[in-house]
N, C-alpha and C positions, 0 to 999 in steps of 0.2 A: 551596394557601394554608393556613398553621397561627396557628389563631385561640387566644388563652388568657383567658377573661371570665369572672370570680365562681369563679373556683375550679374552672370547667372545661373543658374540651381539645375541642376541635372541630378534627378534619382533614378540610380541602376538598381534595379534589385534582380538579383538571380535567385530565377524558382527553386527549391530543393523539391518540391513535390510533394505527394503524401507517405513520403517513408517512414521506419522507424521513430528519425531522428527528431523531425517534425513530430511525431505521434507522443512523442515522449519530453521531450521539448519545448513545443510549442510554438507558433511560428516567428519568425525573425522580427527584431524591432526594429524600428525607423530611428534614426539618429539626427538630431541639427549636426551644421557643418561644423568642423574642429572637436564635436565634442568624444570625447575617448568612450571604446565601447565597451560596456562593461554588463557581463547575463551571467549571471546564478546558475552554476548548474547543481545547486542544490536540491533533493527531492525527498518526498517521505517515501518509503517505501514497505509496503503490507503485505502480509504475507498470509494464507486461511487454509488450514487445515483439518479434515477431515476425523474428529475423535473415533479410533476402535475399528478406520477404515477395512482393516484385514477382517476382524472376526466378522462385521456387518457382513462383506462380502461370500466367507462360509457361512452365515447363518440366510442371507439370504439369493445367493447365488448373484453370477456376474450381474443377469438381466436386473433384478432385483437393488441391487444393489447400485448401476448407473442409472434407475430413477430419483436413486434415492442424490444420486451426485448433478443428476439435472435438476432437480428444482435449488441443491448449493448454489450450481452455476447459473440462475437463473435470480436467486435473490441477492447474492456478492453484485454481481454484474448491474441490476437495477440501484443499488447502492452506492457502487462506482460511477455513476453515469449521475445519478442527483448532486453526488459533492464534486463531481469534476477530475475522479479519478480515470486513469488509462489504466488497460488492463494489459501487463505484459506477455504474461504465457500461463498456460494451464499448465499443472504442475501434477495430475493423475489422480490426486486427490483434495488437491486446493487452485488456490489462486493468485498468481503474485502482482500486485497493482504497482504503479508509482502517482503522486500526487507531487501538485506543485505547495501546496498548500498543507502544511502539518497539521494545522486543529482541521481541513477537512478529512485527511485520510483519519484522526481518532474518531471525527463525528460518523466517518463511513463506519470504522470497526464498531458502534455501536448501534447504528442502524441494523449493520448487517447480523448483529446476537439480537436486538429486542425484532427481527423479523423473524430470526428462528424461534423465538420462546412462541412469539402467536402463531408459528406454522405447530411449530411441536402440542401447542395445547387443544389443537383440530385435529391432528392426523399420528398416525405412528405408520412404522417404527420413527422414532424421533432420531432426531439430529443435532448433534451435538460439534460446535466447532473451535477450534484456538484459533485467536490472531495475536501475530506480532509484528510491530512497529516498530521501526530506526528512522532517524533521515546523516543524510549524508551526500557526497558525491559521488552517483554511480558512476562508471564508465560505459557506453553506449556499445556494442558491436554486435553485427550480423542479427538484430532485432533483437538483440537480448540486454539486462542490465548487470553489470559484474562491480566486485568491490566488498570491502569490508560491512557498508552499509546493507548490500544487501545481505551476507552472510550474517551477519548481528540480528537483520530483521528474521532472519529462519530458524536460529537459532531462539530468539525471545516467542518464536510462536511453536517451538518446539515442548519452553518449560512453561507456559499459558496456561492455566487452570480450564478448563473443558467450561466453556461457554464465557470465557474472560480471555480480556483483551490487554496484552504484556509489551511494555513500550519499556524505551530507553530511558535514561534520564534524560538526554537532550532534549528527546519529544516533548517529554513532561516541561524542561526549562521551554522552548519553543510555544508552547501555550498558555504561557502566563496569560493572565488579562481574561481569556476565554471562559468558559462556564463548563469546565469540565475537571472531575475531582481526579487525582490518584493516590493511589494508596500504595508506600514503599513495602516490597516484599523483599528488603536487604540487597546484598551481592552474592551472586551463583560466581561458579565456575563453567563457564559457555568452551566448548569445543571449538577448537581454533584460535580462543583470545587467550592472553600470557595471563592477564590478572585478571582477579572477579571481576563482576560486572553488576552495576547498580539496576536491579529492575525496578520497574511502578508497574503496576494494573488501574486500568481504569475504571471506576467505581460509578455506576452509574441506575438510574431508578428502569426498572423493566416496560414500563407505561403502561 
């Protein structure tokens, strides 16, 4: 709270702490006197999932198989954390982030494929993963993020081609200017939404 009485400035600010809200949010701005507050709760929100997760896990039993999910959660996570991504919740076989920044959460989903190609072309069984991107206005509660945006983002990482990265139009409109390509794959019929829906993939050099 910014207070201005007889000619002097008083700034209140009350801590929220390090909660969800702040985690995902970001922390509160400073305001001059009189002026109206206005914050974005707009966010990208990503989604990664695990290609073939069930048969990996009969072919290679549980143990087997959460190696093969700790080093996913291990290169998402280092990915998240370079472009300034939060990471919401594990998801059993992925990972759902939120970003403040739209072209960072695509520049994460392409970090996080060109780190699996050069994991994959060292080691096997290889790893193979979808991501999909929305942005929108989530709604925040009990450290979770709800909302159409995030449903749309699960849904475009559900039709994601296996080691590509499937975004909204928005996304794609949101990064004009930026150095990143997409390529339209038409409109699906997405579970939960009334009309098709316009996907892009993002088109990008393996390095």
């Amino acid at each position: 709270v910014h207070r201005e009485s007889h000619g002097l400035v008083a700034n209140n600010i009350i801590e929220i702490g390090e909660g969800p809200i702040n985690a995902f949010l970001g922390a509160p701005p400073l305001h001059q006197p009189g002026e109206e507050y206005v914050e974005s709760a707009v966010r990208a929100i990503l989604f990664t999932d695990l290609c073939d997760s069930t048969k990996q896990t009969q072919e290679l039993g549980d143990e087997g198989f959460m190696v093969l999910l700790h080093e996913h959660d291990e290169i998402v996570r280092s990915a998240l954390h370079e472009r300034g991504g939060r990471e919401v919740k594990h998801t059993g076989d992925g990972i759902m982030a939120s970003f403040a920044s739209i072209s960072g959460a695509v520049e994460s989903g392409v970090d996080i494929q060109r780190s699996l190609k050069r994991r994959n072309e060292e080691a096997e069984p290889y790893i193979h993963l979808r991501i999909g991107i929305s942005v929108g206005e989530p709604v925040t509660e009990r450290g979770d993020l709800f909302g159409a945006a995030v449903q749309l983002s699960a849904r475009l990482c559900a039709v994601a081609s296996a080691d590509g990265i499937a975004v909204s139009s928005a996304v794609r409109d949101l990064c004009l200017g930026k150095l990143l390509n997409f390529v339209s794959k038409g409109k699906l019929d997405l579970k939960g939404f009334a009309e098709p829906v316009p996907i892009f993939e993002v088109r990008f050099q393996p390095e």
